[in-house]
C-alpha positions as CSV (number, residue, x, y, z in Angstrom):
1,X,-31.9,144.1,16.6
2,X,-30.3,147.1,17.6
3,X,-31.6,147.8,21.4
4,X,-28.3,147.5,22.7
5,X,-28.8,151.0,25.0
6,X,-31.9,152.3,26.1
7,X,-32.7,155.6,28.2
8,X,-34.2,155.5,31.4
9,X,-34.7,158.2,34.4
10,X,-32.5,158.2,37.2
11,X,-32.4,159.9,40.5
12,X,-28.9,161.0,41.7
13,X,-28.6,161.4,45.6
14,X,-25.4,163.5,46.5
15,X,-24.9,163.4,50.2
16,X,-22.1,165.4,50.0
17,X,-24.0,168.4,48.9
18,X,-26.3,167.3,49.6
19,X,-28.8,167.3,46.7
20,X,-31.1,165.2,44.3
21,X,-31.7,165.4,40.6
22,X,-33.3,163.7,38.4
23,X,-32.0,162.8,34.2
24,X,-32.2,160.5,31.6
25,X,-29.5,157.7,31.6
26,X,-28.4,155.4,29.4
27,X,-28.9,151.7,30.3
28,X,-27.0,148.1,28.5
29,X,-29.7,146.4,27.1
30,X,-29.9,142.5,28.7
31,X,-32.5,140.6,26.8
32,X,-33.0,136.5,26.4
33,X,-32.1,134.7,23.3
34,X,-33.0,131.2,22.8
35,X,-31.2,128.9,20.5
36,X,-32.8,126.0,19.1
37,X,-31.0,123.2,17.4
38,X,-33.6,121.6,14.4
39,X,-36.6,123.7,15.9
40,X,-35.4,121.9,19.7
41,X,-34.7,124.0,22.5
42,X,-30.8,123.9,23.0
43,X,-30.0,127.3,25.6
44,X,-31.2,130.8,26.5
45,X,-28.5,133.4,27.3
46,X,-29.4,136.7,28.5
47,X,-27.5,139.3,26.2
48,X,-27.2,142.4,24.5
49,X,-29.0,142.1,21.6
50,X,-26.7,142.3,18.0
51,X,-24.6,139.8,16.4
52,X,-26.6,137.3,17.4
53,X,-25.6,134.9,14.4
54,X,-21.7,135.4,15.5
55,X,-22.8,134.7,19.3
56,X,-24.5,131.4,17.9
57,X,-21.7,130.3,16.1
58,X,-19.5,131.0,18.5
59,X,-21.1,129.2,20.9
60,X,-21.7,126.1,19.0
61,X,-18.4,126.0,18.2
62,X,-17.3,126.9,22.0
63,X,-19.7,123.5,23.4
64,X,-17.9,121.2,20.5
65,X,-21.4,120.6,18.5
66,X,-20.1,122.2,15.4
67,X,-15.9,122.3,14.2
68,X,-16.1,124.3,11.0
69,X,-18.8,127.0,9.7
70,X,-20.1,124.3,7.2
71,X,-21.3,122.6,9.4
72,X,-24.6,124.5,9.7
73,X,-26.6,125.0,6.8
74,X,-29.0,127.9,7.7
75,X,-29.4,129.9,10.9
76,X,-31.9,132.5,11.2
77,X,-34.2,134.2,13.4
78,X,-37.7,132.4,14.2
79,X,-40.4,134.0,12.4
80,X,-43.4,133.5,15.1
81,X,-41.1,134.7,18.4
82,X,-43.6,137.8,18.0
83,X,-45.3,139.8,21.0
84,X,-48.0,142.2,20.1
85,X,-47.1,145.7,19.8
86,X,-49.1,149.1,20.8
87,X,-50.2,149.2,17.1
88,X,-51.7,146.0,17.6
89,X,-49.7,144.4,14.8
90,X,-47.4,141.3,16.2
91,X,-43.7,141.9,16.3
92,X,-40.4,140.2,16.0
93,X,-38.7,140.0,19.2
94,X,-35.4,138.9,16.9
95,X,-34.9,136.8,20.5
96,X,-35.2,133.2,18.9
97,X,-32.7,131.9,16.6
98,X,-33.0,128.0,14.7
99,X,-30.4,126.5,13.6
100,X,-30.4,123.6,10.8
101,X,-26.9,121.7,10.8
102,X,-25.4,120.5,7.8
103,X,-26.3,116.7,6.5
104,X,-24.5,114.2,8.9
105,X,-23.8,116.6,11.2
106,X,-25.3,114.9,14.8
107,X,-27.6,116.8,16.6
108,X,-27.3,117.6,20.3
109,X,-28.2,115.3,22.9
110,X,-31.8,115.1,24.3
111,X,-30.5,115.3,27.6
112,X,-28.1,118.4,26.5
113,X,-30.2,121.3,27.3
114,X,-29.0,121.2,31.1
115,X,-25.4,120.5,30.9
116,X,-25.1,123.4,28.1
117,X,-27.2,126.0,30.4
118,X,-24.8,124.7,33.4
119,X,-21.2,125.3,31.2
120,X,-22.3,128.5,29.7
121,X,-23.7,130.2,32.9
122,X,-20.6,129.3,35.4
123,X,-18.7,127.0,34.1
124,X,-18.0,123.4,35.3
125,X,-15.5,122.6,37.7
126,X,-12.5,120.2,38.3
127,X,-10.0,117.8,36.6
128,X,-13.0,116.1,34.5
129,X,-14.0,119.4,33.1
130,X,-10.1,120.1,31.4
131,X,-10.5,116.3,30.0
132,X,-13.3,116.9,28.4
133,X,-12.5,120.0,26.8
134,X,-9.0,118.3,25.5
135,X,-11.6,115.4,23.9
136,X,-13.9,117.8,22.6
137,X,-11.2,120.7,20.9
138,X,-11.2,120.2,17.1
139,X,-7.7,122.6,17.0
140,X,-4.1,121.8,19.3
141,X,-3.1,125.3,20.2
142,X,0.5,123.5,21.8
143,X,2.5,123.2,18.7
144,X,1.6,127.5,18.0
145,X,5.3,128.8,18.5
146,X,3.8,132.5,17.5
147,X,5.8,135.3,19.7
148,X,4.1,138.0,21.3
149,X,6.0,141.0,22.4
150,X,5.3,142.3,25.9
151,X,5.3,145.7,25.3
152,X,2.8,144.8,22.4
153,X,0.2,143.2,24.6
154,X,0.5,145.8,27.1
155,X,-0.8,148.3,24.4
156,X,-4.0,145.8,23.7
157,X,-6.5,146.5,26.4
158,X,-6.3,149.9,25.8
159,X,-6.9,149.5,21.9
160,X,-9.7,147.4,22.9
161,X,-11.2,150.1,25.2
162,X,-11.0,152.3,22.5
163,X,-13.7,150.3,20.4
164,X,-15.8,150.4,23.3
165,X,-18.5,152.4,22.0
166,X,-21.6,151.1,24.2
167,X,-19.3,151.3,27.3
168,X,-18.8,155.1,26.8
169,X,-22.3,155.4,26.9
170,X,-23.4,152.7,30.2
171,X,-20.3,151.5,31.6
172,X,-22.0,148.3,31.6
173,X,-20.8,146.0,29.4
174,X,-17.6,143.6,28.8
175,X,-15.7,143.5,25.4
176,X,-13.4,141.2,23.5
177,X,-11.4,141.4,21.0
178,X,-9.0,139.1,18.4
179,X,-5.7,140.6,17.6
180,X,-2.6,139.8,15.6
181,X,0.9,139.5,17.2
182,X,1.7,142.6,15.4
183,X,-1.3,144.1,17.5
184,X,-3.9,144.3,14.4
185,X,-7.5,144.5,15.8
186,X,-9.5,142.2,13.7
187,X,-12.9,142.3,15.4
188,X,-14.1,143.6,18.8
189,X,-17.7,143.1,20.4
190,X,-19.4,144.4,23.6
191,X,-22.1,143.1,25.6
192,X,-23.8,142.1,29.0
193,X,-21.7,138.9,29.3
194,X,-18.1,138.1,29.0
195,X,-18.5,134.9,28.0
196,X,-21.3,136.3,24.7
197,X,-18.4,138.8,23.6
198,X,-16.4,136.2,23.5
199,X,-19.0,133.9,21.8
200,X,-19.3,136.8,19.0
201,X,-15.6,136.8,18.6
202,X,-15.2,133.8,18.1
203,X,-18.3,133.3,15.7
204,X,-16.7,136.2,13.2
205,X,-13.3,133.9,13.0
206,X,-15.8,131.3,12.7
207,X,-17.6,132.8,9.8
208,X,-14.9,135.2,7.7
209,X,-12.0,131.7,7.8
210,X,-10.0,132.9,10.9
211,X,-9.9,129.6,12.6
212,X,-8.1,128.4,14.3
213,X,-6.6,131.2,15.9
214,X,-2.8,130.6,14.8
215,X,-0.9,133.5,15.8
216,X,-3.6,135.6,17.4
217,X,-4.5,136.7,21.0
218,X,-7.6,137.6,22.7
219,X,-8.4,140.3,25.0
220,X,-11.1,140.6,27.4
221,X,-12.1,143.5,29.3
222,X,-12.8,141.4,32.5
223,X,-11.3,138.4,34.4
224,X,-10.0,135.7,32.7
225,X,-12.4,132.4,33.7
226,X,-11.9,128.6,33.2
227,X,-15.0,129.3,30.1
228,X,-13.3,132.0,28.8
229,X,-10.2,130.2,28.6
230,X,-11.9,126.8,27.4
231,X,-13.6,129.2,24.7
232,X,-10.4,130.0,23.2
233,X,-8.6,126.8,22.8
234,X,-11.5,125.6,21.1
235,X,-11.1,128.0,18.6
236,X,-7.2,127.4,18.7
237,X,-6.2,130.9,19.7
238,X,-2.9,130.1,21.4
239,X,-2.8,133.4,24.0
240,X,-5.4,134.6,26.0
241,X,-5.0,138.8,27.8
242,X,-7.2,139.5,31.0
243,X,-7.2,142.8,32.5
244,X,-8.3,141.1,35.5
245,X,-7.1,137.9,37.0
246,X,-7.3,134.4,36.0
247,X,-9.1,131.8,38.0
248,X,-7.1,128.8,39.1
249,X,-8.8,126.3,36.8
250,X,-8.5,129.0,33.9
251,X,-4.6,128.3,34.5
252,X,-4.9,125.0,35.1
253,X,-6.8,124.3,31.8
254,X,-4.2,126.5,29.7
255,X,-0.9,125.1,31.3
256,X,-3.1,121.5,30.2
257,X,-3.4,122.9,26.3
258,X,-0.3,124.3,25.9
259,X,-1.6,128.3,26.2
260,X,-0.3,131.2,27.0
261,X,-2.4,133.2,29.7
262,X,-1.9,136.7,31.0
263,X,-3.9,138.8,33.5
264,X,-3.6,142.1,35.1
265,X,-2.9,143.5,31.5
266,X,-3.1,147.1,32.6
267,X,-0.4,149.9,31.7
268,X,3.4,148.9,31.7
269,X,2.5,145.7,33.3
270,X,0.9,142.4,32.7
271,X,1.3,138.9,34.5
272,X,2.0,135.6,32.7
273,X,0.4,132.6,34.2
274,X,1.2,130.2,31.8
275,X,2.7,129.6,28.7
276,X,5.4,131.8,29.0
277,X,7.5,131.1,26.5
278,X,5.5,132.7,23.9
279,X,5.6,136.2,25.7
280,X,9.5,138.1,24.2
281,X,10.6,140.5,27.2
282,X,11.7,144.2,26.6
């Protein structure tokens, strides 16, 4: 709850100079949180630590186990993930989080805890994977006919950067952000992985009634994978803005949906990989 930097010493070797000193840096905090579905253990993430009820949300909704924000009743942070502190009183780690779904809502496989760990660590691969997703997707992002102006997107990653508070102080973490077509930043978040960011995104629609994504995009600071893509047709944003590249399958899956996908957003220039049609030239 709240470590997402923490200061450590560092030794800096100049060979140019050459010299060596020695200061206090600021470090991304990575730390483990476990998600249980019904007091089961679904997935453990490593992340930075805040907005842990988005990034559960989000990811829920991302892995097609929920479709709508009623469909879980409580989540909430597990009350004996304590460790014992120097004062010798235990302490909340805030690194578990249960999850009760909503009456009639099913509850995750048995055998789901590898396949989840598998998808949200690398992704899965292949023709079988973008079939799946199309099965599993409770929005159709293909009939979205928004327009977004090039010169519009171009302006995004640097908006995006600008919310990057953490970043200023470690360098070491990705960010995402939702926008309107009019380039209106609706939420941003930071942390260790892309794919969490993305997750916490995509919880906030989740929880404040922006889903689906009709009419928005989403910008990542970082490459634009096959999971990253998967995780916004799932929450039927129709564009997707990299300031990286795409991955082959991550085109692949958003020519399959019907999405627009654009990498090397840096500057005057971007790249559109698919989906086309939605981006209006200068």
């Amino acid at each position: 709850m709240g470590r997402v930097t923490v200061r450590r010493k560092v030794t800096t070797i100049d060979l140019a100079a050459p010299s060596s000193t020695t200061r206090p840096d600021t470090l991304s905090v990575e730390e483990p949180l476990e998600l249980r579905v019904g007091g089961v253990p679904l997935t453990v993430t490593m992340r930075t630590p805040g907005h842990d009820i988005e990034l559960v949300h989000g990811f829920l909704l991302s892995e097609g186990l929920i479709r709508s924000a009623d469909d879980i009743a409580l989540a909430r942070y597990c009350e004996g993930a304590v460790v014992s502190g120097e004062t010798g009183f235990d302490e909340n780690t805030y690194n578990v989080i249960d999850v009760t779904l909503a009456p009639g809502v099913a509850a995750p496989a048995a055998s789901a805890t590898r396949s989840f760990f598998t998808s949200s660590s690398c992704g899965v691969c292949g023709k079988a994977s973008i079939e799946q997703l199309r099965a599993k997707s409770a929005y159709e992002v293909r009939g979205d006919d928004t327009r977004f102006a090039a010169a519009t997107v171009a302006r995004l990653p640097d908006r995006l950067r600008a919310e990057q508070r953490s970043f200023d102080k470690t360098g070491g973490l990705h960010a995402a952000g939702l926008f309107t077509a009019a380039g209106e930043l609706l939420v941003a978040r930071e942390d260790v992985g892309r794919h969490n960011a993305v997750d916490k995104v995509v919880g906030w629609a989740l929880q404040n009634g922006h889903l689906p994504g009709t009419g928005r995009v989403l910008v990542v600071s970082s490459r634009a994978s096959f999971e990253l893509t998967q995780k916004a047709i799932m929450a039927g944003i129709p564009a997707l803005a990299a300031v990286s590249a795409p991955s082959s399958l991550a085109v692949e899956c958003a020519e399959d949906a019907g999405m627009t996908l654009l990498g090397f957003v840096r500057g005057t220039r971007l790249n559109v990989y698919a989906g086309s049609h939605r981006i209006t030239p200068p």
